[in-house]
PATI-842577 format. One line per 2 residues: number of its first residue (from 1); their letters; for each residue x, y, z of N, C-alpha, C. Coordinates in steps of 0.02 Angstrom, whole numbers, plus 50000, padded with zeros to 5 digits. Atoms other than C-alpha are relative to their C-alpha. Example, Ala and Ser with C-alpha at 12.3 -4.5 7.8 and 13.67 -1.06 7.14 Angstrom:
2
1) as) 50045 49941 50000 50615 49775 50390 50045 50060 50000 ~ 49958 49941 49997 50684 49947 50357 49961 50055 50037 .
# end
This chain:
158
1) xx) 49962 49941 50021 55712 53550 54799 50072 49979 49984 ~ 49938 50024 50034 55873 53542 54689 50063 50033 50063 .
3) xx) 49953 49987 50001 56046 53561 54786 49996 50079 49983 ~ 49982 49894 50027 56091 53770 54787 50060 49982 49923 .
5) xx) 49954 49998 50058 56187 53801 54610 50057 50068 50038 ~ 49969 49916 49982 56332 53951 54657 50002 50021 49930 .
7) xx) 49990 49977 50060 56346 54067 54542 50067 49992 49969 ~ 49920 49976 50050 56519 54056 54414 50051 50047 50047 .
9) xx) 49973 49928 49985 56561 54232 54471 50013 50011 50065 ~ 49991 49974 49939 56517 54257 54647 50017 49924 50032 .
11) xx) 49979 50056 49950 56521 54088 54723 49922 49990 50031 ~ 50074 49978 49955 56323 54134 54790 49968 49986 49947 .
13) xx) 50074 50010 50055 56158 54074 54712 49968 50066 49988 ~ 50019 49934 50016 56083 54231 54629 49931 49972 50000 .
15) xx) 50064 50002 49987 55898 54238 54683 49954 50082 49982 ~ 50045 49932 49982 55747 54357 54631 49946 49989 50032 .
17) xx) 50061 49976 49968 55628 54425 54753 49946 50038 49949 ~ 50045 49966 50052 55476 54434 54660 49946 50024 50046 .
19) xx) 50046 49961 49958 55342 54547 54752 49932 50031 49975 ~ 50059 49969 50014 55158 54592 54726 49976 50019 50050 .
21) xx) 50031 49989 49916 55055 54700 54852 49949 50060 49961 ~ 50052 49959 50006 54891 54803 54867 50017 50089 49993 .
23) xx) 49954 49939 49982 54935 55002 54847 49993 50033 50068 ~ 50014 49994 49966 54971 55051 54988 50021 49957 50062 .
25) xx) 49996 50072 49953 55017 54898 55076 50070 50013 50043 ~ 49950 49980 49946 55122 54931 55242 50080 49981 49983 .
27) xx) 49932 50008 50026 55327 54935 55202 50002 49901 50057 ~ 49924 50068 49969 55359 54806 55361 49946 49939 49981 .
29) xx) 50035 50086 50014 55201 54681 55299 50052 49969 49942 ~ 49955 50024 50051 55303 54663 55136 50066 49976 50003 .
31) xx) 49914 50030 49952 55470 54652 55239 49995 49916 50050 ~ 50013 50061 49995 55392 54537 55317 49994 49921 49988 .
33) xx) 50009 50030 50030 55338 54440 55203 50047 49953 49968 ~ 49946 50001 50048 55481 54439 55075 50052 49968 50079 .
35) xx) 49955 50029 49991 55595 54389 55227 49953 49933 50043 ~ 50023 50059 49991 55461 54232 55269 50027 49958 49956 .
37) xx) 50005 50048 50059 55494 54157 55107 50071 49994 49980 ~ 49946 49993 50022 55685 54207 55093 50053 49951 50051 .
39) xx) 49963 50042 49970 55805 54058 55113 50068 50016 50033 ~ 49930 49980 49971 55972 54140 55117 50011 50070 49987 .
41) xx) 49992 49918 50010 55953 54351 55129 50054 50017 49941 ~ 49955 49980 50069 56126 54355 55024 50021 49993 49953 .
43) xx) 49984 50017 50055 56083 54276 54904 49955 50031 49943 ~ 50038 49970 50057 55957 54402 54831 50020 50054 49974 .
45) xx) 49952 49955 50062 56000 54499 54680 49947 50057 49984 ~ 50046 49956 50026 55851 54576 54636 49932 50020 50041 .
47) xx) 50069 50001 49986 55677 54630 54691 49966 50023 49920 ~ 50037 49988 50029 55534 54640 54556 49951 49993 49995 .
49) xx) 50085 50011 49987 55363 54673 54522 49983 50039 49942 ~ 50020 49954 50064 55251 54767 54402 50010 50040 50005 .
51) xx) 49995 49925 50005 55256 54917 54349 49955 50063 50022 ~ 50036 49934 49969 55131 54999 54411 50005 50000 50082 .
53) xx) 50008 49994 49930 55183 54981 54586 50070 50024 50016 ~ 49937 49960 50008 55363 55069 54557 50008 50039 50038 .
55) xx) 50008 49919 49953 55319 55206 54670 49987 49982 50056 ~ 50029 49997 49920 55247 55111 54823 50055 49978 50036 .
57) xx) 49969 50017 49942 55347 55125 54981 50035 49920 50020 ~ 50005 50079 49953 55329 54947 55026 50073 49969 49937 .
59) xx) 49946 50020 50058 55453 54916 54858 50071 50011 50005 ~ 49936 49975 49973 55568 55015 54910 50029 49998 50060 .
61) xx) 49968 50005 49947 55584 54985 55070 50023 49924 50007 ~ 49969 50091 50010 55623 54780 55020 50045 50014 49957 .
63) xx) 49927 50011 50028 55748 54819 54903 50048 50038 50043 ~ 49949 49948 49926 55837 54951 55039 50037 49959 50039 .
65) xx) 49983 50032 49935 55833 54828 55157 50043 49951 49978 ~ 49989 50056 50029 55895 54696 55046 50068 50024 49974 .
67) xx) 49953 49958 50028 56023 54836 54957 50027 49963 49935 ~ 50013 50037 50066 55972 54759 54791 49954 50036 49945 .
69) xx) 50056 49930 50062 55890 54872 54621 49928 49957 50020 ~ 50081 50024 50041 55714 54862 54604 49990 50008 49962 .
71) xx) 50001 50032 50085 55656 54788 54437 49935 50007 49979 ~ 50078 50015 50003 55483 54839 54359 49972 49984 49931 .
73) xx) 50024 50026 50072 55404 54748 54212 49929 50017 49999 ~ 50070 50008 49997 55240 54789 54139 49959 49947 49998 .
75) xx) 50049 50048 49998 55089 54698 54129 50025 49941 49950 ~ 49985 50043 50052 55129 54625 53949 50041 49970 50027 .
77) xx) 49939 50059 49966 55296 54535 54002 49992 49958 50059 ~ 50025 50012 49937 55223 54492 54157 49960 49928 49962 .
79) xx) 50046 50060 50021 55081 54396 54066 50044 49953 49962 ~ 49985 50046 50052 55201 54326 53941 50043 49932 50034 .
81) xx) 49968 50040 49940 55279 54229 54110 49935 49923 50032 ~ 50038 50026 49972 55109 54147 54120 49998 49921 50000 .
83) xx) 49983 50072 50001 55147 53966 54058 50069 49968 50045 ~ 49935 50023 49928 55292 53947 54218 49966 50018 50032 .
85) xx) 50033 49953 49928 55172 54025 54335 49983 49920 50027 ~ 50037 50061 49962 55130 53878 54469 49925 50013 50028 .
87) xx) 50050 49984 49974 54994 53985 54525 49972 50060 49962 ~ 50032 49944 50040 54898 54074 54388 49950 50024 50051 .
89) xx) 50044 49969 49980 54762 54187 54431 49937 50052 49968 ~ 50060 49928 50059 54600 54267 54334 49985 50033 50035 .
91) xx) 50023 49922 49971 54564 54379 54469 50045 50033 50000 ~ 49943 49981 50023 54743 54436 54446 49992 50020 49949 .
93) xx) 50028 49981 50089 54710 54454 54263 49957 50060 50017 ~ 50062 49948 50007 54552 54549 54305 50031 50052 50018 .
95) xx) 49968 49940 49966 54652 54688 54414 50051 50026 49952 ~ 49925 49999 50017 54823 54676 54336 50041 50020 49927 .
97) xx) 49983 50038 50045 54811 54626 54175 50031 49946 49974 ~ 49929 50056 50010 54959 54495 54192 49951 49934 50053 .
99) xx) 50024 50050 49944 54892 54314 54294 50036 49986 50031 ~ 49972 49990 49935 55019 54349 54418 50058 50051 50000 .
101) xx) 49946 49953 49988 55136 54458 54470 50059 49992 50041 ~ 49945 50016 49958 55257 54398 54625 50016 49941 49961 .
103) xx) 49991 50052 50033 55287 54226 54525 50044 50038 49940 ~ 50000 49999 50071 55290 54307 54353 50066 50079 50010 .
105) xx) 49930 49967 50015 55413 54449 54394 50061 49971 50027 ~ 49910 50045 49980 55570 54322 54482 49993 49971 49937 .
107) xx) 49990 50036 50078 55541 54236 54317 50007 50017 49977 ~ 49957 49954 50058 55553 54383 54207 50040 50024 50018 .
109) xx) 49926 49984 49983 55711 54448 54300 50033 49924 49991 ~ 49941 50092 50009 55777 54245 54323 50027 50006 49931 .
111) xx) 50005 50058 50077 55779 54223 54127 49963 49958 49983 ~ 50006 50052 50026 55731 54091 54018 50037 49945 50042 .
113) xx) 50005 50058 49948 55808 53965 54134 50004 50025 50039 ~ 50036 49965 49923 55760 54034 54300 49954 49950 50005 .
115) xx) 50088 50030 49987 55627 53938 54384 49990 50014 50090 ~ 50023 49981 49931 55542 53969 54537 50032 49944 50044 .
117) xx) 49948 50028 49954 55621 53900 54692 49944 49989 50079 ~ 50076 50005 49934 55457 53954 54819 49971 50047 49946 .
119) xx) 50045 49966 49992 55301 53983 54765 49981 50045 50015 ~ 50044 49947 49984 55170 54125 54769 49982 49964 50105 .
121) xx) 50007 50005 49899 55148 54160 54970 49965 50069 50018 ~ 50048 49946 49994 55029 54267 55017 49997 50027 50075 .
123) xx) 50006 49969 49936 54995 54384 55153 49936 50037 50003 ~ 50082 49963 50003 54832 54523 55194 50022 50022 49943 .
125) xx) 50010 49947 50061 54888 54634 55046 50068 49980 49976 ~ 49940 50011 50061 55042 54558 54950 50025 49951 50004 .
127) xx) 49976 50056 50029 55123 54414 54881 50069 49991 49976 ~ 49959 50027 50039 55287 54341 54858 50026 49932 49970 .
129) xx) 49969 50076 50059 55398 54220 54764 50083 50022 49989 ~ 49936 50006 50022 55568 54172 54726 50021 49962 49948 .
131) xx) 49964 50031 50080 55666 54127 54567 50057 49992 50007 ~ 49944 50023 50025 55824 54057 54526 50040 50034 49951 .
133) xx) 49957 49993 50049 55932 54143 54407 50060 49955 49962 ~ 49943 50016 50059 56069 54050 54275 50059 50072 49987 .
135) xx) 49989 49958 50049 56117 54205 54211 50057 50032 50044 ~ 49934 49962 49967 56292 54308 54252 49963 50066 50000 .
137) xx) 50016 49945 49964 56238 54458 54360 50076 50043 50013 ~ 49928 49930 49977 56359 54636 54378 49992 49966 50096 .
139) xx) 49967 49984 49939 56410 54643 54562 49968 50035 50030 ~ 50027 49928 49986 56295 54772 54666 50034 49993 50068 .
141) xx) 49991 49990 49935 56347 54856 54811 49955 50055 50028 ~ 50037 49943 50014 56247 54967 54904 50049 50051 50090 .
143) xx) 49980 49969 49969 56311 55108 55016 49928 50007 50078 ~ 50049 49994 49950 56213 55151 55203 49968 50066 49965 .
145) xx) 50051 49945 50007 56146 55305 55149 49982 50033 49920 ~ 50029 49994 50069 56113 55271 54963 49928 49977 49983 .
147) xx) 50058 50018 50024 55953 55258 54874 49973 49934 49963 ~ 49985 50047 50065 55891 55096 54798 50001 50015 49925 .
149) xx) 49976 49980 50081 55924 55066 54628 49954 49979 49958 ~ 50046 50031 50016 55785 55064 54509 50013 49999 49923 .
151) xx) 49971 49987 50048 55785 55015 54352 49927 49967 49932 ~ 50075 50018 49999 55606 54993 54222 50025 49930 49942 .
153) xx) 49997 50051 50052 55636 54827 54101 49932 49974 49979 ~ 50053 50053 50041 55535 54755 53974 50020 49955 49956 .
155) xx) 49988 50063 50018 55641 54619 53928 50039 49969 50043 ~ 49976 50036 49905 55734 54485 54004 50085 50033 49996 .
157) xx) 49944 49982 49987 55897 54536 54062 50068 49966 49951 ~ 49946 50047 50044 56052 54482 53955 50054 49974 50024 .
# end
């Protein structure tokens, strides 16, 4: 593993939490999870995942906790992440449409240079991954008794 890069701006490596999970899938397994695989808590910028899981609990309660937007790409963009994926998947495909989803959304939030940093990591019902960002990120702050921040993309961030 490369040396941490800081970011320009903040001085902090900008990291996305990329997250896949079953519907339904308990808030603290995913909290769980997401903070197994997470090297340095403040250095994550983002959470993302597909889009069709925008609504489940478990999403929102990792970006809350994290006090970071959640980011949801559809399937298409998702799949189009599939030649960086370290860990494709056709039963992924079969469900999803996209051959991964925790991998393939830190990579479509990272950018074009983004690259994964950890692997797909699995748990009973969801999956994450971390990415690297390049890219100059706004500033978020989040208040104690604000809502996360969601926001739906289908391209990469500029």
């Amino acid at each position: 593993m490369r040396a941490k890069a800081p970011s320009p701006d903040t001085g902090r490596r900008l990291l996305v939490l990329g997250l896949g999970c079953e519907r339904g899938t308990p808030p603290a397994e995913l909290l769980d999870l997401a903070l197994s695989v997470i090297p340095d808590p403040e250095d994550i910028a983002f959470v993302a995942t597909l889009d069709a899981r925008a609504e489940e609990p478990a999403m929102h309660a990792v970006a809350r906790h994290f006090c970071v937007p959640l980011v949801t790409f559809p399937a298409a963009r998702l799949e189009a992440e599939t030649p960086r994926l370290a860990n494709p998947s056709d039963r992924v495909f079969a469900i999803t449409g996209c051959h991964g989803v925790a991998e393939a959304a830190a990579l479509a939030q990272a950018g074009s240079g983004g690259r994964l940093i950890v692997e797909k990591t699995k748990s009973a019902h969801a999956t994450a991954a971390i990415a690297e960002t390049f890219q100059p990120l706004a500033a978020f702050s989040c208040g104690i008794d604000s809502a996360p921040s969601f926001s739906d993309s289908s391209r990469e961030p500029a």
